[in-house]
Residue, then its C-alpha position, 0 to 999 in steps of 0.5 A: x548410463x550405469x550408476x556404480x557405487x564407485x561413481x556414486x561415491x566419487x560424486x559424493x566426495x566431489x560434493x564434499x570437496x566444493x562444500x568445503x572449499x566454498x565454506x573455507x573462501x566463506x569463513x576465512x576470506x576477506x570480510x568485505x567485498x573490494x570493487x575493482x572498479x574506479x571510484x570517481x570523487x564526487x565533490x559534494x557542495x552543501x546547499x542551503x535551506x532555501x536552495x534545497x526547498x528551492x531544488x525539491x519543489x521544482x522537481x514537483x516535491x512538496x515540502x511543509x514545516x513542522x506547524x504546517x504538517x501539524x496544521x494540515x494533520x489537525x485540519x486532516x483529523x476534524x475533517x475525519x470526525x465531521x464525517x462520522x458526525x455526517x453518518x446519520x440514523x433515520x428510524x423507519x419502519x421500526x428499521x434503522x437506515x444508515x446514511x453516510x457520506x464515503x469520499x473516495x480518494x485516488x489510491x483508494x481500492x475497492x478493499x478499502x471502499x468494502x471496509x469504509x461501508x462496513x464500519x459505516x454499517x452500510x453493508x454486512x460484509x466489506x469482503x463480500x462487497x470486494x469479491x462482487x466488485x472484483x466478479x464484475x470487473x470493476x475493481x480498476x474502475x473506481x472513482x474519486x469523489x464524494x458519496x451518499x450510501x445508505x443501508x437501504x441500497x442494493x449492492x448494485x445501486x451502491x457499485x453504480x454509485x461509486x464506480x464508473 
């Protein structure tokens, strides 16, 4: 097919027309979209405090007051601080070895368990850690648990520990 000027200048204008019929519908058409189909009228029943707990924890929800949500946070909160207590240094060899107790819950990635070992200065780089952990394979194979690390372990020695 031979591209003309005259049907270049044709599709242009019929470009131009679409775009201005488009902006025209858009700018002064209606403001809100209508559905055309029925809406059916739900009758809605209010449900009392007891049956919406009732309702919620059958279908497997959890639900806690205020005090109880601060209880479990507070509780939440001393548990974190007894665990940076758990971190000890043991001076040997005019070398510092960090021990720490790492507990890897369900959710957790491997990302995550890179960065808790590096602030517990277990190992250098949590980065690094992930990229070792993801050229093994092992990235879906994590486990949850409670661990002993210490900055004495390999890296290997410490993917065999935490992951399966």
């Amino acid at each position: 097919m031979r591209v003309t000027p005259n049907s270049l200048r044709s599709f242009a204008a019929g470009l131009l027309i679409a775009t201005t019929s488009i902006g025209a519908v858009y700018m002064f058409g209606p403001s809100e979209a209508k559905s055309t189909e029925k809406v059916e009228t739900v009758k809605t029943e209010k449900l009392s405090e007891e049956e919406m707990v009732k309702q919620l924890t059958s279908n497997g929800f959890v639900i806690h007051t205020e005090a109880e949500w601060n209880k479990q946070l507070s509780a939440m909160t001393e548990k974190q601080e007894e665990k940076v207590e758990d971190k000890k240094e043991e001076k040997t060899d005019d070398k510092v070895v960090y021990k720490a107790i790492l507990t890897v819950s369900t959710g957790m990635t491997s990302i995550d368990v890179g960065n808790a070992l590096e602030n517990a200065n277990i190992i250098k780089d949590g980065l690094d850690f992930y990229k070792e952990v993801e050229k093994r394979g092992l990235e879906n194979d994590l486990r949850p648990g409670t661990f002993e690390v210490e900055s004495g372990m390999t890296t290997d020695e410490i993917i065999s520990t935490i992951f399966q």
